[in-house]
C-alpha angles and dihedrals in degrees: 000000000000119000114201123039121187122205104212134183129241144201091278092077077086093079086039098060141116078049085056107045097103098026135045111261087250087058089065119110120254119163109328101326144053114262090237086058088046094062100028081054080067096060113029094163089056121108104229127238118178125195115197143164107293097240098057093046094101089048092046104046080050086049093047107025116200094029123106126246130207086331113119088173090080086059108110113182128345124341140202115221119200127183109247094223093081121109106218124226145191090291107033092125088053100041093047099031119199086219116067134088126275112303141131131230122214135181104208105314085333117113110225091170155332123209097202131187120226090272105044086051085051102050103047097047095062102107105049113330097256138118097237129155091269095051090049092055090046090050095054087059089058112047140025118278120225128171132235141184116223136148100266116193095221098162139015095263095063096073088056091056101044097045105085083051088040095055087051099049093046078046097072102031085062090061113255135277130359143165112192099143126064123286123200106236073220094054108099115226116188116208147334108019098209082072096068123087116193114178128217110287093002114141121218097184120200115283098044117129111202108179115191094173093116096032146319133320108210120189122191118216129285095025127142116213107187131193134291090038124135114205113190109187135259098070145117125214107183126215125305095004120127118223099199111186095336136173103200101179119196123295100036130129118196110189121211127300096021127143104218129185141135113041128323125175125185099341133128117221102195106203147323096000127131127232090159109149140049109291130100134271117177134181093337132130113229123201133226108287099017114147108197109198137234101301103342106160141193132216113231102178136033124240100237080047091238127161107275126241133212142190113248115181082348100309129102121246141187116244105179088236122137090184121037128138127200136292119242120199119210123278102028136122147221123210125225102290099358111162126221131193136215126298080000103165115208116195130216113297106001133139118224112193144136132063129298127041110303114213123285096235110069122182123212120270097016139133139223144017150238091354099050135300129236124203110271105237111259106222082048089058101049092047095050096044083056095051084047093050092043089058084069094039091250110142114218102235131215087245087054091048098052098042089059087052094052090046080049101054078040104062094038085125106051092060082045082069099057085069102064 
């Protein structure tokens, strides 16, 4: 049996940005958990090798500390590499065994995994240590092909359609209802209780309303869960995060350290970020450090009920969907009643404010809205990114500010655009 397996990024992270800009793809929300815990819960005996981006190695060995990063040296033995835009379910060990002889799996043209022999691993990552294109074709002349069928999270939108299934599923992996916080007598639970997850120190006050008839409401420790909210299940609410008045409709995944209130409906808020008053948000991803404003709204679904496109690297596509909501990079901000319309992409570090509808497609450090945007100074964002992240005593470190300056530099060219 193997005994290391690394979860690596491909070329596909291109249709996932600007939500990966500052994270390997593995590292996005789905249900309650990351994609990359997902997978590693699968093999708990394995020994875990990542390969990233380059420029996001020094952010992600902080983020998973003992695991090597970009380094295929640390590698003793055979390895089983799995792309870390699957989204693991029920079966994955099954389904990509540890035990077997060298092959690849693809889905499509898409890569799942390879189970490589020292070698082989040698061979191929030559060149630079990375899963690229070229390394895939060289691969399939090496060792036997086989094809697979797995959930594969291709666009952003994806994450939005797989999470009320997803909470269910890591649901269940984590082993069922607890209560091990404190609920209110006055607090109102609607059906069955093994379906209700209270963390340690957690707080469900009088006047909260959590309904698991269509699926679990699972709490993380230390959360507060004040009245009037409405909880419909399934949904996740990680660890410290108020939820004030809420109505936190199925489907939604609030990550840890958020401020949540008005209404919010399948959608995935990733960290640290603030919904805390009345206003809408429907079907959206929302990144790490976001602050959505009083009232401030998205559209979902348009009003002739038609397939909703997005842009995707600049260019619209289709994606099928008739609700869909917006995308909201890390580090931006809504002002008090912005709109937003359907499919709308925000990029990193931008403020959205004024009245009107501002365009769908937002590059990353602007400013502005509906009437025209102007790049938002460098050496300000970073300065006020480091103020945001201090109100939670988080210290910006070296590693976050220059990562800010290379997505920057990065996305020159989409703000280029706005020109034209």
């Amino acid at each position: 049996m193997l005994k290391n397996i690394c979860i690596f990024e491909d070329e596909g992270f291109k249709n996932l940005l600007p939500l990966c800009y500052l994270r390997p793809v593995f590292e996005l929300r789905c249900g309650i958990s990351s994609l990359k815990e997902k997978i590693t819960g699968f093999y708990p005996e394995a020994k875990l090798h990542l390969l990233c981006r380059d420029y996001l190695v020094d952010v992600t060995k902080r983020r998973s500390k003992e695991v090597s990063v970009n380094d295929l040296k640390t590698i003793e033995g055979s390895c089983l590499f799995i792309n870390g835009r699957i989204l693991a379910g029920k079966d994955l060990s099954r389904r990509i065994s540890l035990d077997g002889a060298e092959e690849i799996a693809l889905s499509g043209e898409v890569l799942i995994y390879a189970r490589l022999a020292p070698k082989t691993i040698n061979e191929v990552f030559k060149e630079d240590g990375h899963l690229r294109n070229a390394t895939i074709e060289l691969l399939k002349k090496k060792v036997k092909v086989t094809k697979i069928k797995l959930d594969l999270i291709s666009y952003p939108w994806h994450l939005i359609n797989y999470n009320s299934e997803t909470i269910k599923d890591d649901y269940q992996s984590i082993g069922g209802g607890k209560v091990a916080g404190f609920l209110d007598k006055a607090a109102t639970v609607y059906g069955d209780r093994s379906q209700l997850f209270i963390g340690e120190g957690s707080r469900v006050e009088a006047g909260v309303v959590l309904n698991l008839t269509e699926g679990p409401i699972y709490i993380g420790k230390n959360v507060k869960v004040r009245p009037f909210t409405i909880i419909d299940g399934p949904s996740f609410v990680g660890d410290e995060s108020i939820i004030d008045g809420a109505k936190l409709r199925e489907g939604s995944s609030i990550g840890r350290v958020c401020r949540v209130g008005g209404e919010v409906e399948e959608s995935i808020i990733y960290a640290h970020s603030n919904k805390h008053h009345d206003g809408f948000l429907g079907h959206a991803y929302v990144g790490e450090w976001v602050n959505i404003g009083a009232m401030a709204t998205n559209s979902d679904l348009k009003n002739n009920y038609g397939k909703i496109k997005v842009y995707i690297n600049n260019e619209l596509v289709n994606s099928g969907e008739i609700k869909l909501g917006c995308f909201i990079a890390d580090h931006t901000k809504l002002g008090i009643g912005s709109l937003i319309n359907t499919g709308t992409v925000i990029g990193v570090c931008s403020n959205i404010f004024g009245s009107g509808i501002p365009p769908k497609n937002i590059p990353s450090f602007v400013w502005g809205g509906a009437s025209g945007f102007i790049e938002y100074d460098l050496e300000r964002a970073l300065e006020d990114s480091k103020t945001i992240m201090g109100r939670r005593k988080i210290e910006q470190s070296e590693e976050d500010r220059e990562l800010l300056r290379k997505i920057f530099a990065q996305t020159k060219n989409d703000r280029e655009l706005l020109k034209k």
